[in-house]
Structure formats: structure tokens, C-alpha cells
C-alpha positions in Angstrom: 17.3 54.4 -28.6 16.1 50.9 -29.0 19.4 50.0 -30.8 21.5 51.5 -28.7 20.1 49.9 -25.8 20.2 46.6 -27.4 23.9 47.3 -28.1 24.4 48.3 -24.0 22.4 44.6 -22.7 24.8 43.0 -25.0 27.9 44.2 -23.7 27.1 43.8 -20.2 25.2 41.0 -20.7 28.0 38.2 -18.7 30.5 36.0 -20.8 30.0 32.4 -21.4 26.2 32.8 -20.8 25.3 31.2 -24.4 27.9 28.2 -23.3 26.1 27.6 -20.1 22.3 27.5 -21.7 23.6 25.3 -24.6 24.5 22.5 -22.0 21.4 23.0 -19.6 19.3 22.4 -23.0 21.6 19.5 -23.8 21.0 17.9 -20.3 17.3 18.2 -20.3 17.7 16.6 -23.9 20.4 13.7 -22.6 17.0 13.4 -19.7 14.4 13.1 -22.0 16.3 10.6 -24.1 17.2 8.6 -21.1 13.5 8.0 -20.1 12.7 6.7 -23.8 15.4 4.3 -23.7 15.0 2.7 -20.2 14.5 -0.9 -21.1 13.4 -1.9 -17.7 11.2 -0.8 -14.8 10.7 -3.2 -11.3 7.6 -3.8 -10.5 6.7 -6.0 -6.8 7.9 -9.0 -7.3 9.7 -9.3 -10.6 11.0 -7.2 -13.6 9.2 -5.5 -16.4 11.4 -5.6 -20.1 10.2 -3.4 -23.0 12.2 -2.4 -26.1 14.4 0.1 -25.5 13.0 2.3 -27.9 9.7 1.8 -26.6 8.3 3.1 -22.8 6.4 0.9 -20.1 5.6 1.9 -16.7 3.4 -0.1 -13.8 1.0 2.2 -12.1 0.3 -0.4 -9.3 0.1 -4.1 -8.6 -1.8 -5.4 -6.1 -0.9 -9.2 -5.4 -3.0 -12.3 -2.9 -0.6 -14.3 -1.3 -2.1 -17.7 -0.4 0.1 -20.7 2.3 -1.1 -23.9 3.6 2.3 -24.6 5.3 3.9 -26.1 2.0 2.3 -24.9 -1.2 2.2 -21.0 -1.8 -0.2 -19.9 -4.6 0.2 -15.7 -5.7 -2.2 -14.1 -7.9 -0.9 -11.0 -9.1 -3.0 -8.0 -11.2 -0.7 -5.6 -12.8 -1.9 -2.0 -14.4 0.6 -0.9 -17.2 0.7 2.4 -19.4 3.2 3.1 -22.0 3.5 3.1 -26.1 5.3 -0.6 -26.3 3.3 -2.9 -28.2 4.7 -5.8 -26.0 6.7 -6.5 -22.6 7.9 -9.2 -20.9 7.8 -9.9 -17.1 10.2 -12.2 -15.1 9.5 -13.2 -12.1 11.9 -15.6 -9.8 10.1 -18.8 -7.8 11.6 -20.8 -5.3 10.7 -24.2 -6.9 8.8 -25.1 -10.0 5.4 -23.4 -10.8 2.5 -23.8 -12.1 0.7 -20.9 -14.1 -3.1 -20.1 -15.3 -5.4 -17.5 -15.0 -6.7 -15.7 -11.8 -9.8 -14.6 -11.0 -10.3 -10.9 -11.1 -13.4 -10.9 -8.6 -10.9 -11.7 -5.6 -9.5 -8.4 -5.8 -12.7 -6.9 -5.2 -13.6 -9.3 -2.8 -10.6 -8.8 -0.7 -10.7 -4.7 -1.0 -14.5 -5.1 0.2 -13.7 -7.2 3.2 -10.4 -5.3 4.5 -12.1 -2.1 3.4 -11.3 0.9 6.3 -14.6 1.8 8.3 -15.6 5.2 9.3 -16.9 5.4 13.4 -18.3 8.9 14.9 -16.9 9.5 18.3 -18.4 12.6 20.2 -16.5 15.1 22.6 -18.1 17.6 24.9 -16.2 20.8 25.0 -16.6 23.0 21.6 -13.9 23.1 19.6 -12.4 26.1 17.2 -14.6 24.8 14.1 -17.8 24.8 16.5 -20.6 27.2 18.2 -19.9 29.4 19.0 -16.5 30.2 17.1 -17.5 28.7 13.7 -19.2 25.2 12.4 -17.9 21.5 12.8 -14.9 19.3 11.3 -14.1 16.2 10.3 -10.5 14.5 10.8 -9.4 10.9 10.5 -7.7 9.0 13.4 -5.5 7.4 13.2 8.0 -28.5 -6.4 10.9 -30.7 -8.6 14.7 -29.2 -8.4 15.9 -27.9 -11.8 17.6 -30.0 -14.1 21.6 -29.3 -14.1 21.7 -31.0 -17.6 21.7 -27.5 -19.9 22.1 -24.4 -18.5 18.6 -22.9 -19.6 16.0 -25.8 -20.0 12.2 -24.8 -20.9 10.0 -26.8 -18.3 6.8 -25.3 -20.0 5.3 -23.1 -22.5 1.6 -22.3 -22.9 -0.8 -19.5 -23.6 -3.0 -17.6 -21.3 -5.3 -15.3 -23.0 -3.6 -12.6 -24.1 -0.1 -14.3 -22.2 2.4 -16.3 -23.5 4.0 -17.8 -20.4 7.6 -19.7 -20.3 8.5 -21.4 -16.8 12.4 -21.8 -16.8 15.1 -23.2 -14.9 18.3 -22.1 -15.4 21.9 -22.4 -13.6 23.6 -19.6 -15.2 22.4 -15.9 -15.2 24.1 -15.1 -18.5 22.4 -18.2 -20.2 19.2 -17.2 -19.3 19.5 -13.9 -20.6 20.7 -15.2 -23.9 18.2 -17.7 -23.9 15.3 -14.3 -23.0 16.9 -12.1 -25.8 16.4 -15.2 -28.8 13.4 -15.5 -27.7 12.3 -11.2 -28.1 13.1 -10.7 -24.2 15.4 -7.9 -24.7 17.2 -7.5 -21.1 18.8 -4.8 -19.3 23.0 -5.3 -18.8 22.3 -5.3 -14.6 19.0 -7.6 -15.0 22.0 -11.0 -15.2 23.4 -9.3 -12.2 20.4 -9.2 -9.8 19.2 -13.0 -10.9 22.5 -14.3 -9.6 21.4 -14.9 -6.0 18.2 -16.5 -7.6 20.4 -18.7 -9.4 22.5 -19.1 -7.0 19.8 -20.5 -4.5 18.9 -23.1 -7.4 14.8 -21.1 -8.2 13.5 -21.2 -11.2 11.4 -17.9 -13.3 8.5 -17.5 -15.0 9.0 -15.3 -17.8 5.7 -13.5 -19.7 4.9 -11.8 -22.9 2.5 -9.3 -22.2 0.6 -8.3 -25.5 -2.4 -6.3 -25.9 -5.7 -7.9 -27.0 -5.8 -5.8 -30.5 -2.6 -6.5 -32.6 -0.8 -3.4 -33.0 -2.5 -1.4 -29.8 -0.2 0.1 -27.0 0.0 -2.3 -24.0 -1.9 0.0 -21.5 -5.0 -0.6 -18.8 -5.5 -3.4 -16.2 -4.1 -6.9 -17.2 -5.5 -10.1 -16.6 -4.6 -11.3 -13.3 -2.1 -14.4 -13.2 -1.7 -17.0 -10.6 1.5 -18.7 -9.6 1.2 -22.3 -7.4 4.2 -23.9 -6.0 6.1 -26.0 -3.3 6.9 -23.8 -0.4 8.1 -24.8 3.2 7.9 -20.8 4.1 5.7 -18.2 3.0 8.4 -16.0 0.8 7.8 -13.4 -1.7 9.9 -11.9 -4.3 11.3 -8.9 -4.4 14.9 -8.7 -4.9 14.8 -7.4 -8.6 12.9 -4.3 -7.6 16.0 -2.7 -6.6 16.6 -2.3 -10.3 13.4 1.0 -10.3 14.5 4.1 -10.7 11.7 5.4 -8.8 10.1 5.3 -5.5 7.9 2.2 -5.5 5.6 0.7 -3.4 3.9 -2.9 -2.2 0.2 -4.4 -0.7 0.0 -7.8 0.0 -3.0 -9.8 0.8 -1.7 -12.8 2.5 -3.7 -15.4 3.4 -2.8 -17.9 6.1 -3.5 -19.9 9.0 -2.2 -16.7 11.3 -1.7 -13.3 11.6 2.2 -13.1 9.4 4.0 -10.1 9.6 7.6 -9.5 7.6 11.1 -10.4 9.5 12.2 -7.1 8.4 11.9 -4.6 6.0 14.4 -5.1 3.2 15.7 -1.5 2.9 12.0 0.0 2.6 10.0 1.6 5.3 8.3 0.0 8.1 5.7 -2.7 6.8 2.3 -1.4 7.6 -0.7 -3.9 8.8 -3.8 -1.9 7.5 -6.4 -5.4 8.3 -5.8 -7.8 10.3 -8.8 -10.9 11.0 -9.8 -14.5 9.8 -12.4 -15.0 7.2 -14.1 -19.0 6.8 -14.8 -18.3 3.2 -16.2 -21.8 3.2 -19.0 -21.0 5.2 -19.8 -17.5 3.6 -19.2 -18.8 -0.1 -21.6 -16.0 -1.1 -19.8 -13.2 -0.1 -16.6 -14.9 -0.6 -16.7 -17.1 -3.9 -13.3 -16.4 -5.4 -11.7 -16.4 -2.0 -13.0 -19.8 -1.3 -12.2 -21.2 -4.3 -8.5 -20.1 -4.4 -8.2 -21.3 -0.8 -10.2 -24.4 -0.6 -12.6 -23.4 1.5 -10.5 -23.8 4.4 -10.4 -21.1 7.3 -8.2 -17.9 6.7 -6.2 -15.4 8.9 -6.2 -12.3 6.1 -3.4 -9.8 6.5 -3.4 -7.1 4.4 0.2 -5.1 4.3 1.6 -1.8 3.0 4.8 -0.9 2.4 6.7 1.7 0.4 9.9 1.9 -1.0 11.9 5.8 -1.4 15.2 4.1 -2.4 14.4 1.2 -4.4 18.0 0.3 -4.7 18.7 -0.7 -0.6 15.9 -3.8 -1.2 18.6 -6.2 0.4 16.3 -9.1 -0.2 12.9 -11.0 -0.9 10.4 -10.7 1.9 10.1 -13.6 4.5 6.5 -13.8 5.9 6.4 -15.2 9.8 3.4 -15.7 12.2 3.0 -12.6 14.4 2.8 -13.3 18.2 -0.4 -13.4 18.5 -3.7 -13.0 15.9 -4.9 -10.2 16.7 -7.7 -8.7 15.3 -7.0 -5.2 13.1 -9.1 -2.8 10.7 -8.2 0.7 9.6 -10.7 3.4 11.1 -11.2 6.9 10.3 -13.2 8.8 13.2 -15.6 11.5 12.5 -15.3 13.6 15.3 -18.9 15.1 16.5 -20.0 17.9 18.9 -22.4 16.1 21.6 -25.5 17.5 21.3 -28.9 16.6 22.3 -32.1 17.9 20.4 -29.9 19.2 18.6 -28.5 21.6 21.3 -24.9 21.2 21.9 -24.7 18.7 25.4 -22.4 21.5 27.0 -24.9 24.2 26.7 -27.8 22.1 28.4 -24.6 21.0 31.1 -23.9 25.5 31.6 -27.9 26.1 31.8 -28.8 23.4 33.5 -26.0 24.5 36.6 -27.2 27.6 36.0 -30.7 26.9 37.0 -29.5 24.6 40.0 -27.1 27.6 41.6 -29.7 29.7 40.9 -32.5 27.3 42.4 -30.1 26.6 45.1 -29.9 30.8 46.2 -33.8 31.2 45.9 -34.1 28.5 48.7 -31.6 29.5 51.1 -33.2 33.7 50.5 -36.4 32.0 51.2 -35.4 29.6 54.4 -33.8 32.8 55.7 -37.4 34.7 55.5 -39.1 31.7 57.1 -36.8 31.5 60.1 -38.9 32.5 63.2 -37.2 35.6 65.3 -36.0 34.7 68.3 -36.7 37.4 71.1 -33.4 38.7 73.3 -33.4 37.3 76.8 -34.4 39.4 79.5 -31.8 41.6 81.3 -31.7 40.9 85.2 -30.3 44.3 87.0 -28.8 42.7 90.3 -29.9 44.5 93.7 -28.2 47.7 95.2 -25.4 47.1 97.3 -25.9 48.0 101.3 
């Protein structure tokens, strides 16, 4: 019987089905393969080149965006995972940069000081979650030109801790990529394509080799942060290449001014969102504030922190242009924790019922016991006229 049924599945089992399974294992094979050899992956404000046997991903980057009207200084803190040993990240800058070190403590500095704040707000009436249908909730409210002498020249070269940074300055897309690849930058075909309007517009890169501290070790965890200083007559940040991720992605800025700056517009993402909005005199609160003072001088800050994601990477139509907002106001995430007004711990509405209660009631007793008090006023006496003659 077993047999015989085995016999009966498989000739009414439909034809071409072995066909069809062959080719959905082959695409999820063609899938897999695909994700091994993607050389690159965007990440904010630049581009992030592996080997394309190897894999690289950044989990987030969080960057401080500091203006004085003409020099523009970003610190930038990446956090990678993958199995390359090595990357390499270009970034694009408007006019010739200097690169050190950042200081890691101004991340935590900055998330402390824009941090949301929780506020209680109290209603009166009970609510599903309270007395007496069930217990209480909680919900939240809401610098120099390039040279034109070679078409790739080196402007600088130096090490970093565990970076080896090359500023460049090319005039020709294709030169710089052969210039990247000789030098172990191994570049995606469409990565020439996207640095055209960079070149185009006469900027220079910064390009990094990102190695991990033990020879050998998987470059994964949080990098050093870097920070990038240069000549800027308007607060602009890269982020053209990132149209090159093949994933959603995602941006927050700190940006550091002498107003409130908002974006002109939002480059193919979704509407730029202002999650802190105040000034900051680092200066005079150095010991809250070291790092902060020190990367802006000590000079008085408007601090805007932004949010901003990205579903389709590939409409970013340009870099984002900072401008001052019409006026600085003030801003800072809240989340309200919604409370039953109470009193002694007794729910405020209750006391409101009982105490009306006990004034209606009051209220009755007195009128009943004016009524009883009221003298009785005796009839007026009936006068029978005379008889008539």
C-alpha cells in the first residue's frame, strides 16, 4: 500500500514542479552570493569600499557638525560589522581638509544634553486602564582650490591610530579611482559615476583605510571618531554617494551654530526631523561641556539635533544645505506620563462625586428643616355680610 501510494502522488504530482524548485534554489543561491560580493555600502556622508569577497556593513553613524560662518569642522563616529580585515571610506569636501582624531566624550556629551525628558501630566476623568475598569497606563506624547596640474595629486598622507588617511584632489572621476584601486581601494563600477558632480564642482576627498587594532581581526565594533576642518562659506554636508545603499538608511546630525539651521529640503528622504532645539555657552559650563567647548572654542552655540531617514536611498538628489531657521526657537523631545489625579491617594474625581454628594444632600436637609421651622400662618377670618331687607 505504501508503494502503491507512492506510485499514485507521483503521477499526479504536477509536471515541471522539479524545474520550478531547481530555479527558486538557484535564486536564493544567485541572493546569497550577491550579498558576499557587494563591494560597497553608503554610509551618511561618504562611501564604505571592502573587497568584494569580503562583507562590511555600518550599523549607525552619528556625526557633529560645527560653523562659524566660514570654517566647518565634522566629527564623525562610525560603528561597522562584517568579516573584511580592511575598508576604505571616501568622503567628498568642498575645499581642502584637514584630518585628526576626534574626541569620543562629545558624543556622550551631546546625547546627554539633547537627551528627551519625561514630564507627568494628570487628567481627571478615569480612563479604560483606571478605577474602576482596570489599573493605570503610560503613553508618550508626542580652504586652497585643487591643483589642475595631474589629474589625481596627494595633498596629504598620515596616520591616525589605527587610520591611514589620504586627502586628494582630483579632476577626473576615472583617475581617481585608478589612483584608489593602486593604492588597495578596490571601487565599485557606479562609485566614478556618483563622484562626477563632486568633481565636477572642483571638491576634494578624503579617502581612509579602516584596519582593526589586531593584525588579522575582522574590522567590527565602534571606530575611533575622526574630524574633518575646512573652508566653508555655507554650512553643507555630504551626502550624495549614499544613493549608492541598497538599503533603507538613515541620518542624525548634531549641528552646531550660531542659530537654529534647518535643511532647504529633503533630498529624496523623509521630512527632516528637529528632535532638540537650544543654545549651549559651553564656555561657561566647561565642566559639563569639555569636549564641546573645545571643538567649538568656547564660543556660544545654537545646538540642533536632526533626524532623518532614508526608504529609497537611490532618490538622494543631493548633499544637504543647512540654513538658519526663522526664528531660534527653543525645542526638546518629551514623553508624557499620563496620571490619574488623585489626592491622598484617592482618585480627585471620586472626592469631586462625594463631595457634591454631600453638598446636594446637605443642601435637601436644610430646605426639609427650614420648611419645619416656618411658623403657620392662621386663615383670615370669614365675614358673613348682613341679611338683605
Amino acid at each position: 500500500m505504501r508503494c502503491a501510494r507512492s506510485d499514485h502522488e507521483a503521477r499526479n504530482r504536477p509536471r515541471g514542479w522539479a524545474p520550478r524548485a531547481l530555479l527558486l534554489v538557484l535564486m536564493v543561491f544567485a541572493v546569497q552570493l550577491g550579498s558576499l560580493i557587494a563591494p560597497a555600502y553608503a554610509c551618511g556622508c561618504g562611501a564604505m569600499v571592502v573587497d568584494r569577497m569580503a562583507r562590511v556593513s555600518v550599523d549607525r553613524e552619528t556625526s557633529v557638525v560645527d560653523w562659524d560662518g566660514g570654517t566647518e569642522q565634522i566629527v564623525m563616529r562610525l560603528t561597522v560589522r562584517g568579516d573584511a580585515p580592511e575598508a576604505a571610506w571616501i568622503m567628498p569636501v568642498p575645499h581642502r581638509a584637514t584630518v585628526d582624531l576626534g574626541d569620543a566624550s562629545l558624543f556622550s556629551e551631546l546625547q546627554t544634553l539633547t537627551a528627551p525628558v519625561t514630564t507627568t501630566r494628570h487628567y481627571f476623568w478615569p480612563r479604560a486602564k483606571d478605577w474602576p475598569f482596570g489599573g493605570s497606563g503610560y503613553r508618550s506624547g508626542d580652504g586652497a582650490a585643487p591643483s589642475a596640474a595631474r589629474p589625481v595629486e596627494v595633498v596629504g598622507r598620515e596616520r591616525l591610530g589605527p587610520f591611514d588617511v589620504a586627502r586628494l584632489a582630483a579632476t577626473d572621476p576615472a583617475a581617481l579611482e585608478d589612483w584608489l584601486e593602486r593604492n588597495g581601494f578596490e571601487l565599485p563600477d557606479r562609485l566614478a559615476s556618483a563622484l562626477r558632480p563632486y568633481v565636477e564642482q572642483k571638491w576634494e576627498y578624503v579617502a581612509v583605510r579602516l584596519a582593526p587594532q589586531e593584525s588579522g581581526s575582522p574590522l567590527t565594533g565602534t571606530l575611533d571618531p575622526l574630524r574633518l576642518r575646512f573652508a566653508s562659506d555655507e554650512l553643507v554636508y555630504p551626502m550624495r554617494l549614499s544613493r549608492l545603499a541598497a538599503t533603507p538608511q538613515s541620518l542624525g546630525l548634531y549641528v552646531l551654530a550660531a542659530h537654529r539651521m534647518e535643511p532647504r529640503d529633503a533630498i529624496g528622504g523623509s521630512r527632516p526631523r528637529v528632535t532638540y532645539a537650544g543654545r549651549v555657552d559651553a564656555g561657561q559650563e566647561r565642566g559639563a561641556y569639555p569636549a564641546l567647548g573645545a571643538l567649538t572654542g568656547g564660543r556660544p552655540v545654537f545646538v540642533t539635533a536632526i533626524d532623518q531617514s532614508f526608504p529609497r536611498p537611490e532618490l538622494i538628489d543631493g548633499d544637504h544645505e543647512l540654513r538658519a531657521a526663522g526664528a531660534d526657537t527653543a525645542y526638546r523631545t518629551t514623553y508624557y506620563r499620563d496620571e490619574l489625579l488623585t489626592v491622598g491617594g484617592v482618585p480627585a474625581w471620586v472626592l469631586t462625586l462625594l463631595g457634591g454628594a454631600v453638598v446636594i444632600v446637605t443642601a435637601l436637609l436644610l430646605v426639609v428643616r427650614a420648611r419645619r421651622r416656618r411658623p403657620v400662618v392662621p386663615p383670615a377670618p370669614v365675614t358673613v355680610p348682613p341679611p338683605l331687607v
